[in-house]
C-alpha positions in Angstrom: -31.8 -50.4 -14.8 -35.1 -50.0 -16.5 -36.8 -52.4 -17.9 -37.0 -51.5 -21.5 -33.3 -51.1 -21.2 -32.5 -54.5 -19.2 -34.7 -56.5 -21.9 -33.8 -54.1 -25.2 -33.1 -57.5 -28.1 -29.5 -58.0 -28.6 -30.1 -60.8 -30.9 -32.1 -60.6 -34.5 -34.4 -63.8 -33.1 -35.2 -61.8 -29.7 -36.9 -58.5 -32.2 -40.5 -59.2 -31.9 -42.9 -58.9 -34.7 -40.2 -58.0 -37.4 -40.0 -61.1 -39.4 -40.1 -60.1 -42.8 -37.3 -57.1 -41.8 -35.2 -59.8 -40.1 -35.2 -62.2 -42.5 -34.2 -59.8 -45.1 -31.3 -58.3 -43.7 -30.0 -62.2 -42.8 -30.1 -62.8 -46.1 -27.8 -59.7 -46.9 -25.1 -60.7 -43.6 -25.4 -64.3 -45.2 -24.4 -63.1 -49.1 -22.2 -60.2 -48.2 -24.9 -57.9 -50.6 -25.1 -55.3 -48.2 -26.0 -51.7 -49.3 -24.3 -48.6 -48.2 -27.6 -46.4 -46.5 -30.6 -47.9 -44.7 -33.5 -46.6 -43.6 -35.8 -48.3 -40.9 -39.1 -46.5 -40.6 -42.5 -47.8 -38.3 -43.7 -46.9 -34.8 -42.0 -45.7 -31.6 -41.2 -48.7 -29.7 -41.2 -51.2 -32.3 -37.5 -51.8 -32.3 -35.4 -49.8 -35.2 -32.8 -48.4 -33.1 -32.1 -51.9 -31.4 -32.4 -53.4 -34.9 -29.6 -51.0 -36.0 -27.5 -52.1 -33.3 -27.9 -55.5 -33.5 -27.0 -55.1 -37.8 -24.0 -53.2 -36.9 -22.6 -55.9 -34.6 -23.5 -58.5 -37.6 -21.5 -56.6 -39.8 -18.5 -56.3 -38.1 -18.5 -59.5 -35.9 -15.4 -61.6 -35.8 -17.7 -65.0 -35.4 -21.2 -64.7 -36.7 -23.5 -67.5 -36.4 -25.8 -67.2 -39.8 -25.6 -63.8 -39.3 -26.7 -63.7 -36.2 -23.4 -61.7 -33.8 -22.2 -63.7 -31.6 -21.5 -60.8 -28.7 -18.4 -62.2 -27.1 -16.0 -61.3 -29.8 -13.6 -57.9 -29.5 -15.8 -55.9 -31.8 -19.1 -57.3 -30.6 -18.0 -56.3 -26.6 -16.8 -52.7 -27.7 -19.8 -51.7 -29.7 -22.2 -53.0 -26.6 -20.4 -51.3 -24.3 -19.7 -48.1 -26.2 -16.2 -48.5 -26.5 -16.0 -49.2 -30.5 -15.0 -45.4 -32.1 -16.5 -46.3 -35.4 -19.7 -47.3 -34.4 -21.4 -43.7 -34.1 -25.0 -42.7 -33.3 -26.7 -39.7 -32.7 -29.9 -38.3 -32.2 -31.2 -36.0 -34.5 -33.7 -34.5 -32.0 -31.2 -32.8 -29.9 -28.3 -33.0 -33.3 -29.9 -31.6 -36.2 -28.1 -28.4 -37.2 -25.9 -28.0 -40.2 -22.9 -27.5 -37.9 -22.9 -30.7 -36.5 -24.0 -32.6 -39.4 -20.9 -31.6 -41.0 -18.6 -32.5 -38.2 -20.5 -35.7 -38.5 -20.0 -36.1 -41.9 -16.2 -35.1 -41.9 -15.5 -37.5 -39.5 -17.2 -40.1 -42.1 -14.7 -39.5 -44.7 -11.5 -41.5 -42.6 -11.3 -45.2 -42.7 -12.3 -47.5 -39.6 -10.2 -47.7 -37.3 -11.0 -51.0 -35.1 -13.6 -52.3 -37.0 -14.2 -53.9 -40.5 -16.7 -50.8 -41.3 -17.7 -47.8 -40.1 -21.2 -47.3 -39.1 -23.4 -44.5 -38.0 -27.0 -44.4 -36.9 -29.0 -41.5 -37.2 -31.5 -42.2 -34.8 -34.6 -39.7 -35.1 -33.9 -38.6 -38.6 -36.7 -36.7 -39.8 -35.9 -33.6 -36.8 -33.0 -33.2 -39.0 -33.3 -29.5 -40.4 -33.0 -28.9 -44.3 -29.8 -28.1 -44.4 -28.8 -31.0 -42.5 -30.5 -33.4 -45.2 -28.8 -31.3 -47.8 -25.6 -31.9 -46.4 -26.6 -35.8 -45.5 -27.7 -36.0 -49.6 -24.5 -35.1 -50.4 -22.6 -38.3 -48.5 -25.2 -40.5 -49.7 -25.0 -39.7 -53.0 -21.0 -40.4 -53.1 -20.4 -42.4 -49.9 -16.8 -43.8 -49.0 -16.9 -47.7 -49.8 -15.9 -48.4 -45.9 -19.0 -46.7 -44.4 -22.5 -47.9 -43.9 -25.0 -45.1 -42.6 -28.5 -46.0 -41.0 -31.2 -43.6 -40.5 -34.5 -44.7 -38.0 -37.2 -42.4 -38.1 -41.0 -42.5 -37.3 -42.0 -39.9 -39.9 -40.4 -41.0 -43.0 -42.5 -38.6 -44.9 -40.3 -35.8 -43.7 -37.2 -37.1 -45.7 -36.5 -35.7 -48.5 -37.6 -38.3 -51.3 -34.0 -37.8 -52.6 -32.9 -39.4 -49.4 -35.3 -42.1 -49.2 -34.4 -43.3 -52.7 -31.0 -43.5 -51.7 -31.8 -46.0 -48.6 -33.2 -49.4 -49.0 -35.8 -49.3 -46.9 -37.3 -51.5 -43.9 -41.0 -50.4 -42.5 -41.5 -51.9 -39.4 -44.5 -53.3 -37.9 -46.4 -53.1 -35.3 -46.1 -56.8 -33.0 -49.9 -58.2 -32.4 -51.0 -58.4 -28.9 -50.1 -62.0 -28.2 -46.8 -61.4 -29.8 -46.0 -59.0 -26.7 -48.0 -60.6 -24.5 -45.3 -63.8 -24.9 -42.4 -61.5 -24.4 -44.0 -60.0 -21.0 -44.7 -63.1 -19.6 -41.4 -64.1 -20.0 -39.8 -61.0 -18.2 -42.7 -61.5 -15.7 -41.3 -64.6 -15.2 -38.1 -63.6 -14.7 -39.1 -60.8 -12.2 -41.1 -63.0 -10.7 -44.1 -61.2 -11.0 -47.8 -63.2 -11.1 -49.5 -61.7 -14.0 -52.7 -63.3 -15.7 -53.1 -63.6 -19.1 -55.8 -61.3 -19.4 -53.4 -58.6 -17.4 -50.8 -59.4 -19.7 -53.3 -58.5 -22.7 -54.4 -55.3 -21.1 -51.3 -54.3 -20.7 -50.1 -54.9 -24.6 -53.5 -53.1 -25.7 -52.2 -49.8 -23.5 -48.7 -50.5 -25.4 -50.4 -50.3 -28.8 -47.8 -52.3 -30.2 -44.9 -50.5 -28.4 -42.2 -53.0 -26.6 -41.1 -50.5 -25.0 -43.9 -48.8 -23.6 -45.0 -52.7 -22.8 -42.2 -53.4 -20.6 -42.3 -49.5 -19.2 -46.1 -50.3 -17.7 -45.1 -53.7 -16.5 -42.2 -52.1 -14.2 -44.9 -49.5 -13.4 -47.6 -52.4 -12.2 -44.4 -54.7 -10.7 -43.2 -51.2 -8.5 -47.0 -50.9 -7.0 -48.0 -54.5 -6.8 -47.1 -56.6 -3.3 -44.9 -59.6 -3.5 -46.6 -62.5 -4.3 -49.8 -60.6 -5.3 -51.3 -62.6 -8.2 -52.6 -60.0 -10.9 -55.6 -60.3 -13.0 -56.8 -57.6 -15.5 -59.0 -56.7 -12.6 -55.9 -56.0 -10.7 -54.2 -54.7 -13.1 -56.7 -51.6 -13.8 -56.8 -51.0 -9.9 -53.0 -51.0 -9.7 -52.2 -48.8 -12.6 -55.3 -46.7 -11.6 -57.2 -47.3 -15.1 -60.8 -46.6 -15.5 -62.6 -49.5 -14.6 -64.4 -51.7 -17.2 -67.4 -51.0 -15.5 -67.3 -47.1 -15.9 -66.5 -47.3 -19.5 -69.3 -50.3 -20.5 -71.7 -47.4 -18.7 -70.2 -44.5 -21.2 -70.4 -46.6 -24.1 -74.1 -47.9 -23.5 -74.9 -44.4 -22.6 -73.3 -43.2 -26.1 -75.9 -46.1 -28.2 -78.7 -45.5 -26.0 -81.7 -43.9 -27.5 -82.0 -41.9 -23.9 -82.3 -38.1 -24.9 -79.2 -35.9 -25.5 -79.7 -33.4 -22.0 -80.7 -36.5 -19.8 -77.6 -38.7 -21.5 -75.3 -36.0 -21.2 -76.1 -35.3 -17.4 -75.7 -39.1 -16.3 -72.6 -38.9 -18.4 -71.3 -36.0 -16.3 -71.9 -37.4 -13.5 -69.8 -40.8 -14.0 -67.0 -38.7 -15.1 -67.0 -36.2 -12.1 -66.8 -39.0 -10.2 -64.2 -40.3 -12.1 -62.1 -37.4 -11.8 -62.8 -36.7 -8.3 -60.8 -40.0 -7.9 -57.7 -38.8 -9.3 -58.7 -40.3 -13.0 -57.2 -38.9 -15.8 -59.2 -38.0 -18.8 -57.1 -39.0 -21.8 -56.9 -42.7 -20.0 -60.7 -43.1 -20.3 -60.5 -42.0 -23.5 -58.2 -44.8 -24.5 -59.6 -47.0 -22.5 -63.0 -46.6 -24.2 -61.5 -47.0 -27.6 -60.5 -50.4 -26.4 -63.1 -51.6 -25.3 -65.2 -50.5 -28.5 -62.3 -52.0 -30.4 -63.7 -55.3 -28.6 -67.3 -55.1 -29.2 -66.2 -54.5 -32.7 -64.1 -57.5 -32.8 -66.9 -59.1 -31.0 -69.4 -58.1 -32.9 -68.0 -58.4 -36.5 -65.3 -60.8 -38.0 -62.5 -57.5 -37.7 -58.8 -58.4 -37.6 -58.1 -57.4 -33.7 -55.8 -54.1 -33.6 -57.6 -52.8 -36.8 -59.4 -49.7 -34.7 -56.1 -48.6 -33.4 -54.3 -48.6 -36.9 -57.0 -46.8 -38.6 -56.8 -44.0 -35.2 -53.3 -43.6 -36.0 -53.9 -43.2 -39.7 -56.8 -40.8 -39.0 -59.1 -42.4 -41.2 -62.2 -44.2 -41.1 -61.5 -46.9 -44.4 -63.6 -47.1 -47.0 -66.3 -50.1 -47.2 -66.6 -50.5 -43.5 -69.8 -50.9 -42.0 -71.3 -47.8 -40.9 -73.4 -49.0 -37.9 -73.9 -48.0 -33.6 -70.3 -48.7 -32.8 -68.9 -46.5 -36.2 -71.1 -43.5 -34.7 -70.1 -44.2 -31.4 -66.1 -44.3 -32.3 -67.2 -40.7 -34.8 -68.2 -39.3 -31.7 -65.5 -40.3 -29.5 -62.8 -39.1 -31.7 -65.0 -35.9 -32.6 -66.0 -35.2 -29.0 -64.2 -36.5 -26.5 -60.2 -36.5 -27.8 -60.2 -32.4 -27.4 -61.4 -33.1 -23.5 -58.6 -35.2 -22.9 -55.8 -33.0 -23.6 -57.3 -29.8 -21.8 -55.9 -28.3 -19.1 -59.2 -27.5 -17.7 -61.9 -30.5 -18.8 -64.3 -29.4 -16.2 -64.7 -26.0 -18.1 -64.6 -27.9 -21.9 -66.2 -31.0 -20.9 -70.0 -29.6 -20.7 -69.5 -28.2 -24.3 -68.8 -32.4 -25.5 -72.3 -32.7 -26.9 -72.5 -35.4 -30.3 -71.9 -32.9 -33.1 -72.0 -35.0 -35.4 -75.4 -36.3 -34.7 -77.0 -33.4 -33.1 -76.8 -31.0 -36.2 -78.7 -33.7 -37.5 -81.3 -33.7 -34.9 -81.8 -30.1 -34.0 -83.4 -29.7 -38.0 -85.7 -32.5 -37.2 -86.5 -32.2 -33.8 -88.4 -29.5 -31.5 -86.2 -28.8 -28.3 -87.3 -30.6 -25.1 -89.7 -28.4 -22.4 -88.6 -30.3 -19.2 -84.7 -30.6 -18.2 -83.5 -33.3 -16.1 -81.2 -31.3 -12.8 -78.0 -31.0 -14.3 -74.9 -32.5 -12.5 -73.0 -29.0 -12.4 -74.5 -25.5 -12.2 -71.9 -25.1 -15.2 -74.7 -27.9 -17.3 -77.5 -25.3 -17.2 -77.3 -23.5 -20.1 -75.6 -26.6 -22.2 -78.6 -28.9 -21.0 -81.5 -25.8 -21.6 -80.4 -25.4 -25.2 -79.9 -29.1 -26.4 -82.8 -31.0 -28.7 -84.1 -34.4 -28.0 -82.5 -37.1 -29.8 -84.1 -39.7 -31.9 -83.1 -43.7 -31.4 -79.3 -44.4 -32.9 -80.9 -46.3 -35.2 -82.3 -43.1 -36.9 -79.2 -41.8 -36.7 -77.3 -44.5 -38.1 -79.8 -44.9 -40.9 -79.4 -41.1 -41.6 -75.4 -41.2 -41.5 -75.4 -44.0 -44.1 -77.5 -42.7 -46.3 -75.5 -39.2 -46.4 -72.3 -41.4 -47.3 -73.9 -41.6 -51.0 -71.9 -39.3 -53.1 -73.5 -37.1 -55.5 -71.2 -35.4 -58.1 -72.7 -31.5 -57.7 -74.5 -30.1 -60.9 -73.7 -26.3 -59.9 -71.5 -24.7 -57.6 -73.5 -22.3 -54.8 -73.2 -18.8 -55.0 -69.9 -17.1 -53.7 -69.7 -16.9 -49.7 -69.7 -13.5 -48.4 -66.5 -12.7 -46.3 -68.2 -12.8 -43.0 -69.3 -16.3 -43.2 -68.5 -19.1 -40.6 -65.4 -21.0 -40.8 -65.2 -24.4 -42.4 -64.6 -26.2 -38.8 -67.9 -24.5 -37.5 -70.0 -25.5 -40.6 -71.4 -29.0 -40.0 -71.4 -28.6 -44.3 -68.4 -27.5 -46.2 -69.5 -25.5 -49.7 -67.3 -25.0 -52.4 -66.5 -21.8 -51.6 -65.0 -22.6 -48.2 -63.3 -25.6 -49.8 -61.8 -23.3 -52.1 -60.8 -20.8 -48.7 -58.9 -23.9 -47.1 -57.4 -24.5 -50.2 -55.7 -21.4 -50.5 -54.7 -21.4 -46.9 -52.8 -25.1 -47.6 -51.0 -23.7 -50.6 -49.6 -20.9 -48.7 -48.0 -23.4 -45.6 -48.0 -26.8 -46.9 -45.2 -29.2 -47.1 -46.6 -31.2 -50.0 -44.5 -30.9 -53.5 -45.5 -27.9 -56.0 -46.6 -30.4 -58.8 -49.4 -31.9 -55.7 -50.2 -28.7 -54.9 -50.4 -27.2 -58.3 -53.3 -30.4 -59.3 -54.8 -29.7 -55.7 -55.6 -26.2 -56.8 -57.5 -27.5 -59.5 -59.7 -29.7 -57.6 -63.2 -29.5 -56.8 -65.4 -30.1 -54.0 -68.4 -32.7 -55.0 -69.3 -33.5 -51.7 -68.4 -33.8 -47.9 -70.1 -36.5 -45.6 -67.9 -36.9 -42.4 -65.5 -38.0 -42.9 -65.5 -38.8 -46.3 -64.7 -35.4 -48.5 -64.7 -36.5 -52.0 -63.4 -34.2 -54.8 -63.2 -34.0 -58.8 -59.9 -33.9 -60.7 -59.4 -33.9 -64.5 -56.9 -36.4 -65.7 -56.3 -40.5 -64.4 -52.9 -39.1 -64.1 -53.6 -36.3 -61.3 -55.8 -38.9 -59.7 -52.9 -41.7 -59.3 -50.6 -38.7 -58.3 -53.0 -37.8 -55.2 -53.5 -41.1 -53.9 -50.1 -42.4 -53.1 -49.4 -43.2 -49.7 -46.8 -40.7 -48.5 -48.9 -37.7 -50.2 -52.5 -38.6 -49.9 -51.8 -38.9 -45.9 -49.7 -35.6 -46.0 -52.8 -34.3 -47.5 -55.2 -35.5 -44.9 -53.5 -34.6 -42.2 -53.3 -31.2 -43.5 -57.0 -30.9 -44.5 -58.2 -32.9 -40.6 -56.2 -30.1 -38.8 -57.4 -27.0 -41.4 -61.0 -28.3 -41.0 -61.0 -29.8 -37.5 -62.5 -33.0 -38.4 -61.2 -36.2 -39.5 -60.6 -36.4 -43.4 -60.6 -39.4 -45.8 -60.6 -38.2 -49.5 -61.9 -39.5 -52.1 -61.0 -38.5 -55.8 -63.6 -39.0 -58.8 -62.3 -38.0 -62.3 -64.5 -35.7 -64.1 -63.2 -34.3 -67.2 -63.8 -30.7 -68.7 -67.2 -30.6 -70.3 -64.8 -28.8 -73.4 -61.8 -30.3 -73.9 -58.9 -28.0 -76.1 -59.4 -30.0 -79.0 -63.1 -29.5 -79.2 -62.3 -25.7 -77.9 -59.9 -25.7 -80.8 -62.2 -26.7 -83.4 -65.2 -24.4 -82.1 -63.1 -21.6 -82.4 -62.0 -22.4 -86.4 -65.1 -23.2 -87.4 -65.0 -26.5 -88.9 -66.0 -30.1 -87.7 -62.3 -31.0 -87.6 -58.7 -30.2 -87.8 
């Protein structure tokens, strides 16, 4: 049996990292104020479904413990072992048509027949199709009293909001490193496996808060390691064939080093090659390097650990951080290096990984360089032949902040001519293309007609990666555009439209003529 399965909480006090969520639905068991529709939201791996389970088996336990099941009762043994009829889950990945929704839901409609209530878990919820939340609206709006229904999703956004306000809902969290880092060593223990500490920590940082995907690479490094064999982080990176810490220190000083772009980008060829001629896998250095800037930022700066991977997840660089080596360095990563890692051919793409960000910078500043260091590839040639020099990061760094200065723009530009570049080619984004990928969200996007219908109105004032700040008229369209749900709907929508990460920014501006003043211009008089 696997581990994830082997280890998977059965308890509320074994669920790691969900305090607040535990403690709340204790204090439901323990008053008997329990709802009829739940909805647990949060990462993949961060225990909803087992949560479910282990609330189902508090509800209908024949000898709870303050709340907590007690797993050797009738009801508890059926629903762990699958034998309890009215405990029914489903996945909505490979269960989402109307069809079976409403065979689902008709079965809903008769009383338990073992068990003091009925209980279904939709696991996955958000694949379900629109008919199927339709149909699922309708039971939720008029549920029988003897059913409890609990939907886990990772995508909450994707409900319908008539849904969500329906549930009482439970975001979970992602654990902190130490926080999984105590619940390996204790199945290393059990396994009898030698882990470090600092192996312990790598390992959580790959998990990225995932207990599941914790306890999937530690029976990955316990199937390759010898008995016996004592496993540092050292180890660690060797067994699970990671990049080592060495090769990434050497991309990351080679990223802040004030070495020229063609010379910088052949030595960083070269590393990789070798890299890959070793059976390394791209998209593991990448992540590998984002860790370890993550801890030069920690190291560096008094920033909460895990903060870098939260704000890669949210795609979005927070406002008021400092904009320094490391910020350029994770720009460029993100900008330059994630589309290498999911080719299917990085030896072709990988030459083309030059700093966009920076280099449109330098190539208006900068006369291209006579003498070419011997590129690492004949494939290099023609990339290394046609890049500029590159002036010290701190230039860069000092230009970069300065451009994150907004400016609210006194006059739009002309109109764009329909043969002009698109807006992901364009290291500057003009109101006219603004306007273009406006147009082309209103046409597919999943965002409510009252947000779209104030996002037509807006206007570009000015885009400095990856800040894109825009004008609306009213407070109220403002505070409509920057809740949660929608403002990260709408930079999702705008970082895949423009091929760039996003973070809006909204500045009211009202009309220079408001109606009342229009009004009174047109009647002639000084008032109404």
């Amino acid at each position: 049996m696997a581990y994830y399965q082997l280890y998977r909480p059965q308890r509320f006090d074994q669920l790691i990292g969900q305090e607040f969520v535990v403690k709340a639905l204790l204090q439901a068991l323990s008053s008997q104020r329990l709802v009829q529709a739940y909805l647990f939201s949060g990462g993949r791996g961060t225990g909803k479904t087992s949560t479910a389970r282990i609330f189902s088996r508090a509800i209908n336990c024949q000898a709870p413990t303050l709340g907590e099941p007690c797993n050797l009762c009738e009801a508890c043994l059926a629903m762990l072992n699958g034998r309890a009829m009215d405990l029914i889950e489903i996945d909505a990945a490979s269960h989402r048509g109307i069809d079976e929704t409403r065979r689902l839901l008709e079965q809903l409609k008769f009383p338990p027949q073992e068990l003091v209530r009925k209980i279904v878990i939709i696991d996955e919820a958000h694949m379900l199709t629109k008919e199927a939340n339709n149909a699922l609206l309708k039971t939720l709006e008029e549920p029988p009293s003897h059913l409890i229904i609990i939907l886990a999703t990772t995508e909450p956004r994707k409900l319908l909001p008539t849904i969500i306000s329906r549930c009482q809902h439970y975001r979970f969290q992602l654990p902190e490193p130490s926080q999984l880092v105590e619940a390996m060593r204790r199945v290393a223990k059990d396994k009898e496996l030698e882990v470090t500490d600092d192996g312990l920590l790598l390992l959580a940082e790959l998990a990225h808060g995932s207990y599941r995907d914790a306890l999937g690479l530690l029976e990955r490094l316990a199937l390759r390691s010898q008995p016996g064999q004592s496993l540092d982080r050292q180890a660690v990176t060797q067994e699970l064939g990671l990049p080592e810490l060495q090769l990434v220190d050497q991309l990351l000083d080679l990223m802040t080093s004030t070495v020229p772009v063609p010379a910088r980008l052949a030595s960083w060829w070269e590393s990789i090659e070798a890299y890959r001629q070793r059976g390394g896998q791209l998209n593991e250095l990448l992540e590998a390097s984002l860790t370890q800037l993550e801890r030069r930022l920690v190291a560096g700066q008094a920033v909460p650990p895990g903060l870098v991977a939260r704000m890669l997840q949210a795609n979005r660089l927070k406002q008021g951080l400092p904009l320094g080596h490391d910020w350029l360095v994770l720009h460029y990563l993100l900008n330059d290096i994630s589309p290498v890692a999911t080719d299917t051919e990085p030896r072709a793409t990988l030459p083309l990984s030059q700093p966009s960000s920076t280099s449109s910078k330098v190539s208006n500043s900068q006369p291209t360089q006579t003498a070419q260091p011997t590129p690492a590839t004949p494939q290099m040639a023609p990339i290394l032949q046609s890049l500029p020099s590159e002036p010290a990061v701190d230039q860069i760094a000092a230009e970069t902040i300065s451009s994150v200065t907004v400016k609210p723009a006194t006059a739009s530009p002309p109109e764009a001519s329909s043969a002009e570049t698109s807006p992901a080619n364009d290291p500057a984004l003009t109101p006219a293309q603004y306007k273009q990928g406006i147009a082309k969200i209103l046409q597919s996007s999943e965002l409510p007609k009252t947000v779209l219908t104030i996002l037509k109105s807006t206007e570009l004032l000015s885009f400095a990666p990856p800040r894109l700040e825009l004008s609306v008229s009213f407070e109220l369209h403002k505070t409509r555009l920057m809740q949660p749900a929608i403002r990260q709907q709408l930079e999702q929508e705008l970082t895949a439209l423009f091929e760039r990460p996003i973070a809006v920014m909204l500045t009211v501006q009202k009309p220079e003529h408001d109606l009342a003043s229009q009004a009174e211009a047109l009647l002639g008089g000084s008032g109404l």
